[in-house]
Each structure stands twice: as structure tokens, then as C-alpha cells.
TORGU-531513 format. One record per residue: residue number from 0; chain; x, y, z of N, C-alpha, C, CB in turn. Coordinates in steps of 0.1 Angstrom, whole numbers, plus 5000, padded with zeros to 4 digits. Glycine has a CB too. Example, Ala and Ser with C-alpha at 12.3 -4.5 7.8 and 13.67 -1.06 7.14 Angstrom:
REM residues 2
- 0,A,5132,4943,5078,5123,4955,5078,5132,4967,5078,5113,4955,5090
- 1,A,5128,4978,5071,5137,4989,5071,5129,5000,5079,5141,4994,5057
REM end
This chain:
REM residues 273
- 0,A,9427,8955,9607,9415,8951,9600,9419,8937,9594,9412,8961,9588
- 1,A,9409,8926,9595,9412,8911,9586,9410,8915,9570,9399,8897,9591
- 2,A,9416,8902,9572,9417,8902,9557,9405,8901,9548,9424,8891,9552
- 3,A,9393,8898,9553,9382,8897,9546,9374,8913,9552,9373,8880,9549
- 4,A,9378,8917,9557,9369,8924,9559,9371,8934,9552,9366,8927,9569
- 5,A,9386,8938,9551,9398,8944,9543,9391,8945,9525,9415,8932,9547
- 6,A,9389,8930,9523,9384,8929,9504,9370,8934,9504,9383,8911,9496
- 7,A,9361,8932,9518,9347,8932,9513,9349,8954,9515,9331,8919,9527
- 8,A,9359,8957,9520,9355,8972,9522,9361,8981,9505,9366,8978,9539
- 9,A,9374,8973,9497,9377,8976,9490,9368,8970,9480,9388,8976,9491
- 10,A,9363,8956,9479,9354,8956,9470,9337,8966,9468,9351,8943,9472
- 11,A,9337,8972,9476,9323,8980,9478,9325,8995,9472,9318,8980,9495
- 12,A,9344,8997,9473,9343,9012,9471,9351,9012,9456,9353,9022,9485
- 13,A,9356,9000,9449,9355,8993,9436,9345,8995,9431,9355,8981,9436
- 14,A,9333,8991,9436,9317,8987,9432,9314,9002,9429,9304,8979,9446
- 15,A,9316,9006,9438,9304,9021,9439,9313,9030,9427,9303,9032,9459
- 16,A,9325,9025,9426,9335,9037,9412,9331,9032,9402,9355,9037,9410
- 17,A,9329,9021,9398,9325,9016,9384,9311,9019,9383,9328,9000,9380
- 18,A,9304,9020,9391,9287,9024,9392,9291,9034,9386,9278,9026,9406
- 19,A,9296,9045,9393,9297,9063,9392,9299,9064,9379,9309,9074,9400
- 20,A,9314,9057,9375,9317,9062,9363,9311,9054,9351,9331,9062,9362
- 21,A,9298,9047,9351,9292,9039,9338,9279,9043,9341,9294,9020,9337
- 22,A,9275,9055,9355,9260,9057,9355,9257,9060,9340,9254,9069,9367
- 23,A,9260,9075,9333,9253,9075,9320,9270,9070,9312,9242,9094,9315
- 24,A,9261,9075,9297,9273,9066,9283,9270,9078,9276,9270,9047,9273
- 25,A,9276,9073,9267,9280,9085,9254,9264,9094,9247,9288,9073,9238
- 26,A,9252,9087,9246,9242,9088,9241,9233,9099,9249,9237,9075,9238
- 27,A,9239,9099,9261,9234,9113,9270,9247,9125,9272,9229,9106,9289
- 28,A,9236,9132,9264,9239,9146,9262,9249,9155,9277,9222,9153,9258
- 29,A,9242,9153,9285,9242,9157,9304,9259,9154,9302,9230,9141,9320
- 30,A,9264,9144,9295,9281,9137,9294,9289,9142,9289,9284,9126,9287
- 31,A,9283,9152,9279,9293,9159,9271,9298,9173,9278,9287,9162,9257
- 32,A,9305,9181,9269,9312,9190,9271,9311,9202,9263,9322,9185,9271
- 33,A,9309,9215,9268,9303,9226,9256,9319,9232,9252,9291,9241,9263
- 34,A,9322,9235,9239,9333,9240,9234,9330,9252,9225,9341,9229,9228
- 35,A,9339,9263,9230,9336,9274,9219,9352,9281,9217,9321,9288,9226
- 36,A,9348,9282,9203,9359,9284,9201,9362,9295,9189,9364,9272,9199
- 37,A,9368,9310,9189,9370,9315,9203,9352,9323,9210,9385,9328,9203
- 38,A,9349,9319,9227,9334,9325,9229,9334,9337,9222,9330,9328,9244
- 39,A,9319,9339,9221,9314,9352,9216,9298,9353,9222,9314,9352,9198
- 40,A,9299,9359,9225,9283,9363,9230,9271,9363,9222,9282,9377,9232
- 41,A,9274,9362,9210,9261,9356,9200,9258,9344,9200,9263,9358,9187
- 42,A,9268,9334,9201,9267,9324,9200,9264,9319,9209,9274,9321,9196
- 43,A,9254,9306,9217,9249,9306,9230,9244,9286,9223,9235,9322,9236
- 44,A,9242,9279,9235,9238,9264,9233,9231,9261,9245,9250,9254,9231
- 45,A,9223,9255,9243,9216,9248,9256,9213,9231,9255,9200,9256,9257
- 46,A,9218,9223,9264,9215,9207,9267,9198,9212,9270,9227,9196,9284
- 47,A,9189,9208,9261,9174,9204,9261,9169,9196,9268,9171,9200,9250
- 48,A,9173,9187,9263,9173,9172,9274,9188,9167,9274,9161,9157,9266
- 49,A,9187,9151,9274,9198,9142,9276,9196,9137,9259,9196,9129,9290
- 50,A,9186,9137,9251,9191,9132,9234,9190,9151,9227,9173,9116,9223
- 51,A,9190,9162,9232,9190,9171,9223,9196,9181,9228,9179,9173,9219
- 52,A,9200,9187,9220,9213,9199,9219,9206,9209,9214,9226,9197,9210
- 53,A,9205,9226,9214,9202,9234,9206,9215,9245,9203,9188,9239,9210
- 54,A,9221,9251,9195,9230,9254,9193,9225,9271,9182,9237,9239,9188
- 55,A,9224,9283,9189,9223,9291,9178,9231,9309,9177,9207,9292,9177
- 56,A,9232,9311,9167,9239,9321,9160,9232,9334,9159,9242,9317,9147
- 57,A,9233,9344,9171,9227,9358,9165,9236,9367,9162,9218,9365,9172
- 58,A,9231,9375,9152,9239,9389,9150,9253,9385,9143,9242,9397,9167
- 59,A,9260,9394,9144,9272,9388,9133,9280,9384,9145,9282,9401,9122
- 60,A,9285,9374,9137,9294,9368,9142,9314,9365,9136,9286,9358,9143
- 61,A,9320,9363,9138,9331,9368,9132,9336,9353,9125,9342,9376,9142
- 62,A,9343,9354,9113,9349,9340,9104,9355,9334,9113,9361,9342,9091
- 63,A,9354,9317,9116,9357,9314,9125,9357,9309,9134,9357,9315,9126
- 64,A,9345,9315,9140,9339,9310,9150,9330,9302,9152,9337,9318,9155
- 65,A,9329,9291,9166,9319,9280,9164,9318,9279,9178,9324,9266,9156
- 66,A,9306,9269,9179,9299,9266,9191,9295,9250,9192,9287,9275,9192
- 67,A,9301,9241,9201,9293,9227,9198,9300,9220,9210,9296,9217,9180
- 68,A,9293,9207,9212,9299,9202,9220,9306,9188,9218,9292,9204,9228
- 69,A,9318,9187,9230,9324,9169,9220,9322,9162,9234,9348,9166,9211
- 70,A,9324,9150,9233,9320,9139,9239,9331,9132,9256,9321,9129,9225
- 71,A,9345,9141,9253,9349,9140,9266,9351,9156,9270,9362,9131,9266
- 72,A,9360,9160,9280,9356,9174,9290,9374,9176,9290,9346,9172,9310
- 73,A,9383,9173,9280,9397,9179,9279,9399,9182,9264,9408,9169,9284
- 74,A,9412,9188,9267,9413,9191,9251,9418,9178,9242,9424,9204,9249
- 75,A,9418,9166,9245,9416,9155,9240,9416,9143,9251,9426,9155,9229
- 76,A,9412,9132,9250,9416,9121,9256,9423,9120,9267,9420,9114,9249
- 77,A,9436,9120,9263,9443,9115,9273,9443,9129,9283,9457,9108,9269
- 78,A,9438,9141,9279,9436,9147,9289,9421,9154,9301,9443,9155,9282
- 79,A,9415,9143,9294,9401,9141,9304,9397,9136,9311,9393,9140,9301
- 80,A,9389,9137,9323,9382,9133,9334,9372,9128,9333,9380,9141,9341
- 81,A,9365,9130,9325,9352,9123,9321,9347,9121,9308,9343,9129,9328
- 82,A,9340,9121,9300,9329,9120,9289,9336,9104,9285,9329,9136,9273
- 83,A,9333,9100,9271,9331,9090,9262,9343,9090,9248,9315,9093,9257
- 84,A,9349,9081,9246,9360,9084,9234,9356,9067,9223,9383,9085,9245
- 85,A,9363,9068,9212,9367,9058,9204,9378,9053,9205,9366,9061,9193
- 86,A,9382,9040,9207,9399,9032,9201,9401,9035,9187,9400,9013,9201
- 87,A,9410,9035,9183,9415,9037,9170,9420,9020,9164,9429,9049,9171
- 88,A,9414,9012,9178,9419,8998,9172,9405,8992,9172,9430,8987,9181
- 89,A,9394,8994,9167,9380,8989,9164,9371,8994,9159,9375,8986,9170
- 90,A,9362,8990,9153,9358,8996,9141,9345,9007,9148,9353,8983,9128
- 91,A,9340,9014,9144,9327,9020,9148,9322,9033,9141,9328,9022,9161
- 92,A,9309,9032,9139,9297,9043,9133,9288,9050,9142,9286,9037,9124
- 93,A,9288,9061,9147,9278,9071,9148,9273,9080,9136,9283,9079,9157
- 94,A,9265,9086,9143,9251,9093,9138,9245,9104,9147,9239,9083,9137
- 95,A,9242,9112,9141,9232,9124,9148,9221,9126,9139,9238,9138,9150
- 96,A,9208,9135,9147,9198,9145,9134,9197,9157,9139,9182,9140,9130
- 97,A,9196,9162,9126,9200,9177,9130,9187,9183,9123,9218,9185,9123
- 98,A,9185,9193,9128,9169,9201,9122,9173,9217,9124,9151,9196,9133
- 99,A,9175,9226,9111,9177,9238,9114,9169,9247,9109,9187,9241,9112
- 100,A,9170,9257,9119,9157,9266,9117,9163,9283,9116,9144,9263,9134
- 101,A,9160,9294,9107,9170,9305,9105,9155,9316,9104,9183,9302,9089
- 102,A,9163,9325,9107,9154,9342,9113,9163,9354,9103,9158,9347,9137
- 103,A,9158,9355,9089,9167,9369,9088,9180,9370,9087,9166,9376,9098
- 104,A,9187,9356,9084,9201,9352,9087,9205,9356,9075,9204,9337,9091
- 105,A,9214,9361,9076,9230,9366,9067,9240,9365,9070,9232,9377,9063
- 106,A,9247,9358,9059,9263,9352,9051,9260,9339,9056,9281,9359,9058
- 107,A,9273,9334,9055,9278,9320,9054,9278,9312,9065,9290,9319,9050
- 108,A,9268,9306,9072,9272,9295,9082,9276,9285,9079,9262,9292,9090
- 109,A,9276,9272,9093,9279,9259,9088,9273,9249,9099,9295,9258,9084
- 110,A,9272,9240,9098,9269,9231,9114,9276,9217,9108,9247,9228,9120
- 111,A,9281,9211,9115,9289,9196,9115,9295,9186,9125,9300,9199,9109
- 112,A,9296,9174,9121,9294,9164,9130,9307,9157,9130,9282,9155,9127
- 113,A,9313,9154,9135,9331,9146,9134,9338,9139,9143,9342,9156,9135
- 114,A,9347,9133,9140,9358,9123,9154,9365,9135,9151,9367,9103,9151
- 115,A,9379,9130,9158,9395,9137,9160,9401,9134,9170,9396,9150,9160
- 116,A,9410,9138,9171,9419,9132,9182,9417,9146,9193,9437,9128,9176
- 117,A,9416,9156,9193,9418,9169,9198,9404,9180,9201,9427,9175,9186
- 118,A,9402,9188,9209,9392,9199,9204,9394,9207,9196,9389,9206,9211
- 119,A,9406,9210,9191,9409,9216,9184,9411,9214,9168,9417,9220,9189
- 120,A,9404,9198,9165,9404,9198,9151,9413,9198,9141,9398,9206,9147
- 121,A,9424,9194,9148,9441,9198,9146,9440,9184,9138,9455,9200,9164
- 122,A,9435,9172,9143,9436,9162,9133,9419,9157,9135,9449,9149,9137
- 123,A,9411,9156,9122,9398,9151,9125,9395,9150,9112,9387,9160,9133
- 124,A,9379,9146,9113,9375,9145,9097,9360,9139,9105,9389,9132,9083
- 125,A,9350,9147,9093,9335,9149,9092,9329,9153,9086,9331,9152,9096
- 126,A,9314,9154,9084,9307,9159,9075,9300,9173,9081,9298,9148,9072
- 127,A,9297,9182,9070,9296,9195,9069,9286,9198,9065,9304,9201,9063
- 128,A,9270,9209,9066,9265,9213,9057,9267,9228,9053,9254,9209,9058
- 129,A,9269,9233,9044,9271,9248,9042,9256,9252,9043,9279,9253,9027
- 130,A,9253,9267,9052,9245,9279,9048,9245,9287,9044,9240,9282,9051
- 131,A,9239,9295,9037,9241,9304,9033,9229,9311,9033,9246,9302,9023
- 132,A,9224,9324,9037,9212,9333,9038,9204,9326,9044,9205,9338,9026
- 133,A,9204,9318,9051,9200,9307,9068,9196,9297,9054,9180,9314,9084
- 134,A,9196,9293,9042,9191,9283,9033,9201,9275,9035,9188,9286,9018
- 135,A,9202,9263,9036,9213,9249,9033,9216,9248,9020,9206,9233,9036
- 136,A,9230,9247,9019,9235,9251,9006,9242,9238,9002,9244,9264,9006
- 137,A,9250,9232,9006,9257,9220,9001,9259,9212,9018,9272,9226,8990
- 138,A,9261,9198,9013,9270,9189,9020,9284,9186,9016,9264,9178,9021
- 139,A,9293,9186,9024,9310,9182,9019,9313,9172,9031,9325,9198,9019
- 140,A,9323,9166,9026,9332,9161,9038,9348,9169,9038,9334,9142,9035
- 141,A,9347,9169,9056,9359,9179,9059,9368,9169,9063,9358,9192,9070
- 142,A,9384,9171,9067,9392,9170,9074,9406,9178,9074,9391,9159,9073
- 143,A,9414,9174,9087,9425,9181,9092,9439,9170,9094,9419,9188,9105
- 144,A,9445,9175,9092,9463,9169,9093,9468,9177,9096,9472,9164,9082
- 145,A,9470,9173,9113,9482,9185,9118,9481,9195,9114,9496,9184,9116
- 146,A,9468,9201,9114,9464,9218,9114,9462,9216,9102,9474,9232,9118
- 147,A,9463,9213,9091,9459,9212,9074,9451,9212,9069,9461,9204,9068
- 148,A,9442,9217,9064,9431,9216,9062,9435,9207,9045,9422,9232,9064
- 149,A,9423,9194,9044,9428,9191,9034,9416,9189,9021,9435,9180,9039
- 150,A,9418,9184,9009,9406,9188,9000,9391,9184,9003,9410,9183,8987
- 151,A,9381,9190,9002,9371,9188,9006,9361,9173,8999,9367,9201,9003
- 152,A,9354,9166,9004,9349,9155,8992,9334,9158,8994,9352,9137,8995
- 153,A,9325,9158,8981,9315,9164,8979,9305,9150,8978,9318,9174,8966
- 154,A,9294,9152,8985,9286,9145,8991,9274,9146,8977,9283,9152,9007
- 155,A,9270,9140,8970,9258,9135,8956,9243,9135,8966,9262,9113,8946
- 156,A,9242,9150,8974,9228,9151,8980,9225,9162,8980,9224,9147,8991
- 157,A,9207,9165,8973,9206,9181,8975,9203,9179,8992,9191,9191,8965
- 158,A,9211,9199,8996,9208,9199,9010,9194,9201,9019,9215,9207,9013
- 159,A,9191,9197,9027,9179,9194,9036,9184,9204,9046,9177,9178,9042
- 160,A,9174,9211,9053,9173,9219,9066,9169,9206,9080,9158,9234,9064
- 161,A,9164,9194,9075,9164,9187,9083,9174,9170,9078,9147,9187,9086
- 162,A,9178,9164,9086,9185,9154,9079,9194,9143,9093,9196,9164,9067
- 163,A,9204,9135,9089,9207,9128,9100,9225,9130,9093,9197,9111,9102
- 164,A,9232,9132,9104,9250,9128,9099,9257,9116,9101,9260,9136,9106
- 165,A,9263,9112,9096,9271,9097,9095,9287,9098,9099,9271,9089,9078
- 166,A,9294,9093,9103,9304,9093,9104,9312,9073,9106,9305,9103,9116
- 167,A,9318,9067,9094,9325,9055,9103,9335,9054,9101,9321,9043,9102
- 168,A,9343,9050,9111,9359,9042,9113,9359,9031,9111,9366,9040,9125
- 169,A,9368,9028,9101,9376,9015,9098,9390,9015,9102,9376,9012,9083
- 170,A,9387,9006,9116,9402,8998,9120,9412,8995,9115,9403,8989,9122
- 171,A,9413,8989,9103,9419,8981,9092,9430,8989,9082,9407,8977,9083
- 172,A,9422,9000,9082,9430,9005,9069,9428,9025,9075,9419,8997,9050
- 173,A,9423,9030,9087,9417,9042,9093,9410,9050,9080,9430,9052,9101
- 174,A,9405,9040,9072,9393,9048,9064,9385,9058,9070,9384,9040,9060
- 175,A,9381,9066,9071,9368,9072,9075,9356,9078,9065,9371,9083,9083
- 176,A,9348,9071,9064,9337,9075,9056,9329,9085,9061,9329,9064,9054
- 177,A,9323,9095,9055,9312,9102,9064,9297,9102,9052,9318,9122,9068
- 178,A,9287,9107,9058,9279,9104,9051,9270,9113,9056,9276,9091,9050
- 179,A,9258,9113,9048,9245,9124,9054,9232,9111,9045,9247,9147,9045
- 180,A,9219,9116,9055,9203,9113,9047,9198,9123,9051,9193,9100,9050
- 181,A,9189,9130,9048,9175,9141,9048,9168,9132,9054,9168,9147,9032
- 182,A,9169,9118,9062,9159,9115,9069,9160,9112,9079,9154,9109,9065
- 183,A,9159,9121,9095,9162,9123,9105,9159,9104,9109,9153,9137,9112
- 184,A,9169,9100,9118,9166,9086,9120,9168,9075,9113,9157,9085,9122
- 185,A,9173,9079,9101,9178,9070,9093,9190,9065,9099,9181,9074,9080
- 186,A,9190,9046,9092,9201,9035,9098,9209,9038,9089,9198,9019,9099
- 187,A,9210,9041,9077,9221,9045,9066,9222,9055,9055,9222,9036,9060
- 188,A,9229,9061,9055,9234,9074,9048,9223,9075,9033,9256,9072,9043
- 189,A,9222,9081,9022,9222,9083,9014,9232,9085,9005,9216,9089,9016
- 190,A,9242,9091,9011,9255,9098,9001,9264,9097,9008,9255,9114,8997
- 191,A,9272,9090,9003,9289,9087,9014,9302,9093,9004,9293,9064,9016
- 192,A,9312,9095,9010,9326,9099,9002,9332,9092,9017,9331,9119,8997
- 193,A,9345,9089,9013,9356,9085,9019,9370,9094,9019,9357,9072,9015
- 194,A,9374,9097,9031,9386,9101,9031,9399,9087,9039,9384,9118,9040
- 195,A,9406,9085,9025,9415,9071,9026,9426,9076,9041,9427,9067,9008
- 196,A,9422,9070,9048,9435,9066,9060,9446,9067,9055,9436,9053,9066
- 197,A,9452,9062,9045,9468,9064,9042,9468,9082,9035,9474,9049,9028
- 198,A,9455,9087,9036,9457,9104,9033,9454,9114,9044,9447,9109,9022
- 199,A,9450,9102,9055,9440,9114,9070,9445,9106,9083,9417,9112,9071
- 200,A,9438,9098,9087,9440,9094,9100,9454,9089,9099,9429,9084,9105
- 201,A,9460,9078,9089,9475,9073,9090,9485,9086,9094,9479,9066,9076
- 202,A,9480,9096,9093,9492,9110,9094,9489,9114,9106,9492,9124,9082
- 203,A,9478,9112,9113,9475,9114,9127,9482,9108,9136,9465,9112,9131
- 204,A,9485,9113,9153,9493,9111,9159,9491,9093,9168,9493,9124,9168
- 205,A,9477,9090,9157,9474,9078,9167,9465,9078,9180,9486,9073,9172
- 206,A,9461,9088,9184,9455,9092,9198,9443,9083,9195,9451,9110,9202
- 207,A,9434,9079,9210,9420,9078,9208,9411,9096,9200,9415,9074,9227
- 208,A,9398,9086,9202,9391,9094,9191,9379,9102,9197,9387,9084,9178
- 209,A,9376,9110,9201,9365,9121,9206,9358,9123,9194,9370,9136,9212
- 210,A,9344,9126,9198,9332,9131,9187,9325,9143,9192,9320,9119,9184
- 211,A,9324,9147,9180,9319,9165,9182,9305,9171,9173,9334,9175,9175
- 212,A,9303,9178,9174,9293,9184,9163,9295,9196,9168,9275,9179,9161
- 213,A,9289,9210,9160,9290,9224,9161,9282,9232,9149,9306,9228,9160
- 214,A,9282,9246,9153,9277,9256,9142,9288,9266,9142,9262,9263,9146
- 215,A,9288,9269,9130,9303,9274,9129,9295,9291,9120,9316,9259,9116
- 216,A,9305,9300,9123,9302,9311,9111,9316,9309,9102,9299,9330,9117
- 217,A,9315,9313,9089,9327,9310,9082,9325,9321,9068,9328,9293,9079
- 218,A,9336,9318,9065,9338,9330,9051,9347,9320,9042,9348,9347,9056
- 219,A,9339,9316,9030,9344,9311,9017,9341,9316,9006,9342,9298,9015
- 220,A,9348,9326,9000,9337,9333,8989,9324,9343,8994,9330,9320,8980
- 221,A,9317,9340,9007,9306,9350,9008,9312,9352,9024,9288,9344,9006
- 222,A,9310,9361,9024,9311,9365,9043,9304,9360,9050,9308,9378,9049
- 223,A,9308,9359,9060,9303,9351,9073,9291,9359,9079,9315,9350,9086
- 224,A,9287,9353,9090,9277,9355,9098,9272,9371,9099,9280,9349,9111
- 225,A,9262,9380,9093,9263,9393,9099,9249,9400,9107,9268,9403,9086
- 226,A,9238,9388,9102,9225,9397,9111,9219,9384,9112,9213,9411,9102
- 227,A,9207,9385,9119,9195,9372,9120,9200,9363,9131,9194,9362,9105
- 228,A,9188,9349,9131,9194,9341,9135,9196,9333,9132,9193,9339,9140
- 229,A,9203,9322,9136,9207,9308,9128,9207,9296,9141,9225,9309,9118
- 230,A,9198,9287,9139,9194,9280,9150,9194,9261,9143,9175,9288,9154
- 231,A,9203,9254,9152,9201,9242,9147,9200,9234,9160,9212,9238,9138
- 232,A,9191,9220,9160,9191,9214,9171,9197,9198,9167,9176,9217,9178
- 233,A,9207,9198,9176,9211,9183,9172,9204,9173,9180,9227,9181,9174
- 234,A,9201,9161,9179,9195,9151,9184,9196,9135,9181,9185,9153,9181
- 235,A,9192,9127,9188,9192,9111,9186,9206,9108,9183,9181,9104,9172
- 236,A,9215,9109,9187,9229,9109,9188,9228,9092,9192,9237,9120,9201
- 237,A,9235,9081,9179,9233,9072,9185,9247,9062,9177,9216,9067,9184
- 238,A,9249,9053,9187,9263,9044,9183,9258,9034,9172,9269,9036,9197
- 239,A,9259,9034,9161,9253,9024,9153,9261,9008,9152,9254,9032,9139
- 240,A,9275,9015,9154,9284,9002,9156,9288,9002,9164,9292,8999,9148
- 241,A,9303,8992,9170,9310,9001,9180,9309,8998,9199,9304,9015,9176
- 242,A,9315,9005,9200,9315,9005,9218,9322,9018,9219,9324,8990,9229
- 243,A,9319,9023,9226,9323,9038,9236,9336,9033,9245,9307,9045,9249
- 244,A,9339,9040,9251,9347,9037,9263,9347,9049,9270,9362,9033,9260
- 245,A,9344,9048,9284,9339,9058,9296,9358,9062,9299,9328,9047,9313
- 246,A,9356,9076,9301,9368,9080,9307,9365,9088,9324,9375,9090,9295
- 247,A,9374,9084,9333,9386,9075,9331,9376,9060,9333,9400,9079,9343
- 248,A,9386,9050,9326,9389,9041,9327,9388,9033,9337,9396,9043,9324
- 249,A,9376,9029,9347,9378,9028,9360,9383,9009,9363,9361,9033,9367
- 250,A,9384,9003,9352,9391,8987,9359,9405,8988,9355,9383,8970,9352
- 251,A,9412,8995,9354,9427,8996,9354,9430,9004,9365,9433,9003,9342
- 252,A,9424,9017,9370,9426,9022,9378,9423,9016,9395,9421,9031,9374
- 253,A,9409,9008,9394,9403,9003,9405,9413,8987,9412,9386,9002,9401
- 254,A,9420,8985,9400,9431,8972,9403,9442,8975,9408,9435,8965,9392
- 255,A,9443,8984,9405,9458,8996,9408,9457,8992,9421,9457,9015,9405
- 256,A,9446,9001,9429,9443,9005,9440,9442,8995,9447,9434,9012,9440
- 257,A,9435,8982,9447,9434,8974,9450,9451,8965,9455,9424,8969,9440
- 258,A,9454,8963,9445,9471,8961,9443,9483,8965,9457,9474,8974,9429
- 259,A,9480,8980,9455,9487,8986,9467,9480,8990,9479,9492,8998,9463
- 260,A,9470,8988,9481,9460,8984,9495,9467,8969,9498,9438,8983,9490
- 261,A,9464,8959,9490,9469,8942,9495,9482,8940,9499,9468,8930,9484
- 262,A,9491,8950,9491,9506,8946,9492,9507,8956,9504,9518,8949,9477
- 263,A,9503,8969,9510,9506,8974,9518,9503,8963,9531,9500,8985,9515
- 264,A,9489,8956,9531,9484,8953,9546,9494,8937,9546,9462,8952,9547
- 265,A,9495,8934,9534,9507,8919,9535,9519,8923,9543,9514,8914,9519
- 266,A,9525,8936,9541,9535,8939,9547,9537,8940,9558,9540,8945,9544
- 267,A,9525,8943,9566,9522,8948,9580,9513,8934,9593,9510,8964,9577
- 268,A,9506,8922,9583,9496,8916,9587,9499,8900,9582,9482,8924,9581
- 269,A,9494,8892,9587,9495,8878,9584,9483,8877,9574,9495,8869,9597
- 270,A,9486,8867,9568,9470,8860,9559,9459,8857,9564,9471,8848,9553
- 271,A,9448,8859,9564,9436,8849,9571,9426,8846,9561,9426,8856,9585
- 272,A,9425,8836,9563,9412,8829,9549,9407,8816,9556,9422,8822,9529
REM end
């Protein structure tokens, strides 16, 4: 094979990998990944469309347990094949709106929106709303350190059954602010708390950063999930600041290839240009 014919064949199968892997981005739903943790049969989610998620809770369910989905398809970053992640070296804000709707529901739910490094929430941090008797009971901000669960920060909003979640990274200093409004579609929070980077993310292992939301049953003081239903639909999932990054990674990989295709046919073929 010549040499030009050789680039125009590797340039086309270049072309067509960065097509595949940038057809959709983070903001379609179809990208993500469903996580349950551990399954239960009550618990059940459906992709609606490509901007909406529905996510719901029947019957009891045990302390614990959750249902949601995060944004790449491993149990963190570097171990995924596909979805959407954050750098931890630039700054960026998402958002969701969430609208929940409850049947008869009893004990303590929860639904929440977050980064982390992990599926497992081993290091993360996000905003929460508590339920309680399917009513919205409070907003907090959560997070984790190497499995830690660490003190909660209390959000200055009564809770809404309908509303939008905030989450931003600061580069600089791994601040993370989270935030909530009661007004689905809102560009900015209502109520913010910060959890300082030199108390959260600086103790993290550094990984890129996956985004998640879930409905959780839980037991703090009231028992968890035991009859009814509990139904929330997440939506308008949108990057406020920021850039995504598609995994994998296809112009490191597609140069690679390129690389050891040229140096192979050099070794075997003369130049032609």
C-alpha cells in the first residue's frame, strides 16, 4: 500500500472513531449508566427520553439502598469505556431538576445529585433532599473521605417537591459548593454551603470526577422506606460551566495508532510524497 493511500485509509478510520465516540455528550441521558446499589426489586428506573430519568421506590425497601444513575459505565474513570467525566484541573457547574411525586409512602427517603471520584461514593460530595412520609423534609449538603462520611452543611431553604440541584468545582482551591432553587431551570441556586477542599476533595485520591444523582431509602432517627410509593423524575441535566470530557479519550488513543501503523510501514516501505 502507498503512502498516501496508507494516511487517507488511517485518516478515515481516525474520522469515523472520533465521530462514534463524540456522537452524543454528557447532557443525553441514552450516555449514562444505571447503578444500584445493593439491587432490590422495588426499586426500578427508566431513561424517559435523552433529558429525563424517572427513578422510583415501592414497598419497603431496606436502609441503604439506592437507585440512580452516574455519567460514565465503570466503577470510576479510569475504569470506563464510555460515558462523560470532570478534570479536577478546571473549574465547572452542573445542574439538574428534579420533580417528586409520592403514593402512601412511609419512612425516610432521599434523592441526590453529586461528583466523586468512584460509584461507590467512597470520595464525593453533593446535595441531598430528605423525605419523609413521601413530604420533602430538608435540604443538606453531603460528602465522603475515604468511606467517611463527613458533617452535614445545612442548606437556608424550605423544601420543595419540585426544584433544580447545583453542584460547582473550584480548581483552585477543590472547593465544592452545592446548592439547590425550588425553581426547576433556574441559572442559580437560592441556598449554597460549601464544603472547603482542604476538608473534602484535598483528601481525595485526585482521580477525575463522575456525576451521579439517585433515590436512596435511609434510616436517620425514622426508619426507612416501608410501604407506598416514592417517585422522582430527574431532568434538564445541564453543564452550566465547564467542558465534559468523552471517555475513552479518542485523540491520544487514535495518534497512538496512527504512530505504530507509520513506524511499522517505514520499516518495511520507502517514502512517497
Amino acid at each position: 500500500m502507498h503512502y498516501i493511500t496508507l494516511m487517507a485509509a488511517v485518516t478515515a478510520a481516525w474520522t469515523f472513531g472520533l465521530a462514534a465516540s463524540y456522537s452524543a455528550n454528557i447532557i443525553d441521558f441514552n450516555t449514562w449508566t444505571e447503578v444500584q446499589d445493593p439491587p432490590h426489586a422495588g426499586m426500578t428506573s427508566n431513561v424517559d427520553s435523552a433529558s429525563q430519568v424517572t427513578l422510583t421506590a415501592s414497598g419497603a425497601i431496606p436502609a441503604g439502598t439506592d437507585i440512580g444513575y452516574q455519567s460514565v459505565n465503570g466503577t470510576d474513570v479510569s475504569s470506563s469505556s464510555s460515558g462523560h467525566y470532570f478534570s479536577t484541573g478546571a473549574d465547572f457547574q452542573v445542574a439538574i431538576d428534579f420533580d417528586l411525586m409520592a403514593a402512601n409512602s412511609v419512612g425516610l427517603g432521599g434523592i441526590g445529585f453529586g461528583i466523586g471520584e468512584d460509584s461507590a461514593g467512597t470520595n464525593s460530595a453533593g446535595v441531598a433532599l430528605a423525605i419523609l412520609n413521601g413530604s420533602p423534609t430538608l435540604y443538606s449538603g453531603a460528602a465522603r473521605v475515604n468511606d467517611v462520611t463527613q458533617a452535614p452543611l445545612t442548606l437556608a431553604l424550605s423544601a420543595s417537591s419540585t426544584g433544580r440541584f447545583f453542584v460547582h468545582y473550584d480548581s483552585a482551591n477543590g472547593d465544592i459548593t452545592v446548592g439547590v432553587s425550588n425553581t426547576p431551570g433556574a441559572l442559580t441556586p437560592d441556598a449554597t454551603n460549601t464544603f472547603s477542599g482542604a476538608n473534602v476533595q484535598n483528601n481525595w485520591a485526585g482521580d477525575d470526577l463522575l456525576v451521579s444523582f439517585f433515590l436512596r431509602s435511609d434510616s436517620v432517627v425514622f426508619p426507612p422506606l416501608s410501604a407506598g410509593t416514592l417517585e422522582v423524575v430527574f431532568s434538564n441535566f445541564e453543564v452550566l460551566s465547564g467542558t465534559s470530557i468523552a471517555v475513552p479519550e479518542p485523540g491520544s488513543a487514535a495518534l497512538c495508532i496512527i504512530g505504530m501503523m507509520l513506524l511499522r510501514f517505514r520499516s518495511t516501505h520507502e517514502w512517497f510524497f
